[in-house]
DRENFIMAR-669004 format. One record per residue (C-alpha): x, y, z. Coordinates in nm, 3 decimals. Layout:
BEGIN
<site px="X" py="Y" pz="Z"/>
...
This chain:
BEGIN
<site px="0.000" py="0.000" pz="0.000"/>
<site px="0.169" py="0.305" pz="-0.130"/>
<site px="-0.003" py="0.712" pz="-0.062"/>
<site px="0.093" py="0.985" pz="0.121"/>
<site px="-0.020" py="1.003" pz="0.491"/>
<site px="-0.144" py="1.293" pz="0.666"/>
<site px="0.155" py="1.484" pz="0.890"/>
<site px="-0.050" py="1.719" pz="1.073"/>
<site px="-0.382" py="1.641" pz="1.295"/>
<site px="-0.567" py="1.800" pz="1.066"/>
<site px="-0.938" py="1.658" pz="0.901"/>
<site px="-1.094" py="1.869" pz="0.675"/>
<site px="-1.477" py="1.961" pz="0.589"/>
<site px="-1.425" py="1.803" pz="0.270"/>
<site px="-1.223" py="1.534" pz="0.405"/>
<site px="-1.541" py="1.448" pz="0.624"/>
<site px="-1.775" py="1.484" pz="0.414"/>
<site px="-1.604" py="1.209" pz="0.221"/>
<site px="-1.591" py="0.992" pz="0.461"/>
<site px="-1.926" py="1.050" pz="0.580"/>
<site px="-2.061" py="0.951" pz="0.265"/>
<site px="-1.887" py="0.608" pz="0.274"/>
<site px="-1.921" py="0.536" pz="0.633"/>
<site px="-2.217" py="0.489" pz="0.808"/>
<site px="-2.354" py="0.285" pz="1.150"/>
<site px="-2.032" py="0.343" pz="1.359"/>
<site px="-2.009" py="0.184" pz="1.671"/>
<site px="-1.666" py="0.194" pz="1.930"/>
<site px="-1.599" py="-0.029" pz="2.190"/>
<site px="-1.309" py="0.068" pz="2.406"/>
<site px="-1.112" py="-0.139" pz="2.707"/>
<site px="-0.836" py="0.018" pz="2.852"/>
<site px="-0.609" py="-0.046" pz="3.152"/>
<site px="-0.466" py="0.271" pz="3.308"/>
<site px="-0.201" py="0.288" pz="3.558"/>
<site px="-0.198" py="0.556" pz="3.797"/>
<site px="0.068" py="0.893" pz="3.749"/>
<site px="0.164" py="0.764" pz="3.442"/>
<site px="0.038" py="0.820" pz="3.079"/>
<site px="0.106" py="0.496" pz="2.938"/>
<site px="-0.184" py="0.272" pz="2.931"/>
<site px="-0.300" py="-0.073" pz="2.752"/>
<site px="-0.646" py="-0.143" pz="2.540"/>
<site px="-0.843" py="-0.292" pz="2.341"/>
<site px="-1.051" py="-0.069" pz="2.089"/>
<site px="-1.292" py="-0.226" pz="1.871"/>
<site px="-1.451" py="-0.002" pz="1.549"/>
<site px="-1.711" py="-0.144" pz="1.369"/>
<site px="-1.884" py="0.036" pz="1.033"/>
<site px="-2.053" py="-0.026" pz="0.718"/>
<site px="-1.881" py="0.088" pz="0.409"/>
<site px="-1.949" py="0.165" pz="0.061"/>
<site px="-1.666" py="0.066" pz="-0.182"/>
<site px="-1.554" py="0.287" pz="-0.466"/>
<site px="-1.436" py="0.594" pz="-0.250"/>
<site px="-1.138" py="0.731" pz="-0.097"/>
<site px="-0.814" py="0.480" pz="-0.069"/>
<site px="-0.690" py="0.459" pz="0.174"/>
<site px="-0.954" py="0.483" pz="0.428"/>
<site px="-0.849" py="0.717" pz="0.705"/>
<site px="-0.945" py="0.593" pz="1.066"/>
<site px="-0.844" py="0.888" pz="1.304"/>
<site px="-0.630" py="0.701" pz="1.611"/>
<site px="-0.343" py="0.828" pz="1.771"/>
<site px="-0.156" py="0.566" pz="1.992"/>
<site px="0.230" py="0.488" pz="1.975"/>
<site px="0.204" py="0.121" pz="1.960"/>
<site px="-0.048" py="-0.095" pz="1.787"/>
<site px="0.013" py="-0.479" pz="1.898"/>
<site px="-0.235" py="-0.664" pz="1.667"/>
<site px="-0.534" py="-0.552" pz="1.423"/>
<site px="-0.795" py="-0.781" pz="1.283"/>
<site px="-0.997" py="-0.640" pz="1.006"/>
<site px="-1.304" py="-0.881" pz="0.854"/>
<site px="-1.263" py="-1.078" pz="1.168"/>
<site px="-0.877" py="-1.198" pz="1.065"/>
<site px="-0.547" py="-1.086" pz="1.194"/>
<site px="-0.386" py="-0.860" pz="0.960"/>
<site px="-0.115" py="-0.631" pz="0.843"/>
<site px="-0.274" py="-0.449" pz="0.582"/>
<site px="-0.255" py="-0.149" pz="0.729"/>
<site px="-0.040" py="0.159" pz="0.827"/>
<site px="-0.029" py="0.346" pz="1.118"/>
<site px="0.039" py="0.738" pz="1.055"/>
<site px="0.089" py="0.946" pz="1.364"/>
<site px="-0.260" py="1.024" pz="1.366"/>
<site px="-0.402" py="0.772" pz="1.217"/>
<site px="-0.453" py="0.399" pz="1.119"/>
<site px="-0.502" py="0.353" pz="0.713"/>
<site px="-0.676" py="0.062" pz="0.561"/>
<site px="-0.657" py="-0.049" pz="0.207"/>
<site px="-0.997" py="-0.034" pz="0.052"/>
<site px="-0.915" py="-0.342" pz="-0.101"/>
<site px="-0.932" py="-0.520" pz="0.229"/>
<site px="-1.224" py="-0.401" pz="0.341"/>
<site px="-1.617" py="-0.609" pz="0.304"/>
């Protein structure tokens, strides 16, 4: 997977408008562990959607995190997928 990835925290009206149009029926489930005076925590975040193929590629899931352990996508472990700085991207070629 080859594009240029974002390098500022930045989404855009038009950027979200996009998006909005392809993505609909979000849902977020979110475990996390914290540990007191410290900012380093562990989790589990789940994002489920419905998309409509034939938009933007990559899709552009906002998540900022410096460590992502494992990602399943379509209910399988994958790699398909790179993590920007603020973001996770997904191929829309991997994506049902």
């Amino acid at each position: 997977m080859t594009f240029l990835m974002d390098t500022e925290n930045i989404l855009t009206r038009e950027a979200a408008e996009t998006r909005s149009n392809l993505v609909s029926n979000a849902s977020y489930t979110l475990e996390l562990t914290l540990k007191e005076h410290t900012a380093e925590y562990r989790g589990h975040c789940i994002v489920a959607f419905d998309y409509l193929h034939g938009g933007i590629d990559p899709l552009k899931l906002d998540f900022i995190t410096k460590e992502i352990h494992a990602v399943t996508l379509n209910g399988m472990a994958t790699e398909e997928y790179l993590k920007g700085e603020f973001a996770i991207y997904l191929d829309e070629d991997h994506l049902t």
